[in-house]
C-alpha positions as CSV (number, residue, x, y, z in Angstrom):
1,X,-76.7,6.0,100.3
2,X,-72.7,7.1,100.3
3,X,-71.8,3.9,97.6
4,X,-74.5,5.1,95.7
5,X,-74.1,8.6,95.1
6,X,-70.1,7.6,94.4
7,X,-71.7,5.3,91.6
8,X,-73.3,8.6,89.9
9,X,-70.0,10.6,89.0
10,X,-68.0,7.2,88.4
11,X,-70.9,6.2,85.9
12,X,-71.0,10.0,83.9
13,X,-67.2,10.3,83.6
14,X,-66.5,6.5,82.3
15,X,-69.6,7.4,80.0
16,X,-68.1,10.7,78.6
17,X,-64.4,8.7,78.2
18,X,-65.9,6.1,76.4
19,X,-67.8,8.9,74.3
20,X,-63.9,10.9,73.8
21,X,-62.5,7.5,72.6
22,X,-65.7,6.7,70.0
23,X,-65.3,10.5,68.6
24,X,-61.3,10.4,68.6
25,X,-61.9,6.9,66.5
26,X,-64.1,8.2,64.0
27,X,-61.5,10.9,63.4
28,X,-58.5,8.9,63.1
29,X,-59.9,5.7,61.6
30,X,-57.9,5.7,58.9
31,X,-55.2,3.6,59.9
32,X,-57.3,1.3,61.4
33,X,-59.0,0.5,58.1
34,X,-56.0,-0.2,56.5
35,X,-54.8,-2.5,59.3
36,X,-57.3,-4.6,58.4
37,X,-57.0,-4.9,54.9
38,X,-54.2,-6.4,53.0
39,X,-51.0,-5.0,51.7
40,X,-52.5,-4.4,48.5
41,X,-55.9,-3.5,48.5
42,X,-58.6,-1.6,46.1
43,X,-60.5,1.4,46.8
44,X,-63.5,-0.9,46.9
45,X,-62.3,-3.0,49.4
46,X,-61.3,0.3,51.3
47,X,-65.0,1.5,50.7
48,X,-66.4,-1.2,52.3
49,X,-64.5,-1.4,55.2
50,X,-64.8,2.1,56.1
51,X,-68.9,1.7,55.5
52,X,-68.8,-0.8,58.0
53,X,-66.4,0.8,60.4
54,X,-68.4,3.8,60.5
55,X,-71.7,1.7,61.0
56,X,-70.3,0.4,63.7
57,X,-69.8,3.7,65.1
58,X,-72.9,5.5,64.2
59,X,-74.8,2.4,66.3
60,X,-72.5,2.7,69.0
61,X,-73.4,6.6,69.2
62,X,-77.4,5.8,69.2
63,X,-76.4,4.1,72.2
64,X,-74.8,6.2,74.2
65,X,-78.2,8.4,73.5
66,X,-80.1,5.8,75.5
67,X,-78.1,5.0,77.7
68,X,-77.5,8.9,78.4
69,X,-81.3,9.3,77.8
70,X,-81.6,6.8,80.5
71,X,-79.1,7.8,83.0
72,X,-79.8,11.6,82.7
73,X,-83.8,11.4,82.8
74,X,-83.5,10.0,86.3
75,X,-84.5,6.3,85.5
76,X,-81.5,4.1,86.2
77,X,-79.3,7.4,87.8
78,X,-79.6,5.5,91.5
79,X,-79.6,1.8,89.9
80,X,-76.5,0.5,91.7
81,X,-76.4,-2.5,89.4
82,X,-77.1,-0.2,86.5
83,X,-74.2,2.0,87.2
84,X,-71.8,-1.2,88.0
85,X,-72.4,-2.7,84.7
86,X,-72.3,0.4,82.9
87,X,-68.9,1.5,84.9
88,X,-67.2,-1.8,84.2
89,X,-68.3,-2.0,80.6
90,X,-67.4,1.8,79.5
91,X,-64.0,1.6,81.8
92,X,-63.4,-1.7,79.6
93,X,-64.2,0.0,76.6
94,X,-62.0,3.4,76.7
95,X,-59.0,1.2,77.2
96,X,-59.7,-1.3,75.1
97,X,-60.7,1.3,72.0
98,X,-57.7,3.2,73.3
99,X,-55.5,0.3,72.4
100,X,-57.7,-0.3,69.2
101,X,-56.6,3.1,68.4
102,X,-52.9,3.0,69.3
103,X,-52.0,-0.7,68.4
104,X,-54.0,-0.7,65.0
105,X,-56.3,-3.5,65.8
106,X,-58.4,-5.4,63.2
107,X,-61.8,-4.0,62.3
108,X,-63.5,-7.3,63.8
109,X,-61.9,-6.4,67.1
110,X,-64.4,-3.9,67.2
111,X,-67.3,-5.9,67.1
112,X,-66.6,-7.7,70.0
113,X,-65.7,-4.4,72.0
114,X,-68.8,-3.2,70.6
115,X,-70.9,-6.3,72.4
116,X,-69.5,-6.5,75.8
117,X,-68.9,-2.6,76.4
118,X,-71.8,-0.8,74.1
119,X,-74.7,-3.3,73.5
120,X,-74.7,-5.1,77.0
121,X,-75.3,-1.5,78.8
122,X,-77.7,-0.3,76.1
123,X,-80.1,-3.7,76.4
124,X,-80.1,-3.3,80.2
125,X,-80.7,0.2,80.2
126,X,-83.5,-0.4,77.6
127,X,-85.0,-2.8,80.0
128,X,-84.7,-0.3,82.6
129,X,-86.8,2.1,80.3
130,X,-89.6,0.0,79.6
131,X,-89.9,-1.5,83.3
132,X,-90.1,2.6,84.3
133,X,-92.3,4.0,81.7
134,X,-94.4,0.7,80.5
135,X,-94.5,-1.5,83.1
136,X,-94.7,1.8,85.5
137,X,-92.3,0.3,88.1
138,X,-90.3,2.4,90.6
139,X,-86.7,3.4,88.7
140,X,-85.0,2.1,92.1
């Protein structure tokens, strides 16, 4: 029961980085947009970039609601594989968005930090939540 209740505040605080970084992003995205456009570029083509960029955001935050839906409502809290896969994937993501930040990364960067670190968590957490509350399993 020790490795599992190390699991719990490992899982919360990589959560609540990953959530800093995502906020910090949406703040300074700015130069991130024009990173990936070209030297000379239209307010159009700034428009559509930031659209998307903040898309991209606005999903990644409905995801952290489940997964913090999830993790806080007691269903996947003691879920030692859960917790791994969450742990690794947020840990990956507030360094890599870090960098994304720092560095001035393309936009479609973000999409793949967006698959491995926000949407692989999510779907397993998802399928945590409907093996608790519709299949009625036991959450561990």
């Amino acid at each position: 029961m020790g490795r599992i209740s190390g699991l719990v505040p490992s899982r919360f605080l990589t959560l609540l980085a990953h959530l800093v970084v995502v906020i910090t992003l949406f703040w300074s995205r700015d130069t991130n947009i024009q990173a990936c456009l070209p030297l000379r570029f239209t307010p159009e083509e700034y428009q559509k970039q930031d659209t998307q960029l903040v898309i991209a955001l606005a999903v990644t935050l409905g995801l952290f609601a489940v997964e913090l839906t999830g993790f806080l409502s007691g269903v996947s809290m003691f879920n030692s594989t859960q917790s791994l896969i969450s742990i690794a994937a947020h840990c990956s993501a507030s360094v890599s968005l870090s960098f994304f930040i720092f560095e001035r990364w393309e936009c479609t960067t973000y999409w793949y930090i967006f698959a491995f670190c926000s949407a692989l968590p999510a779907v397993t957490e998802m399928a945590l939540l409907v093996a608790v509350f519709g299949l009625k399993k036991k959450p561990f």
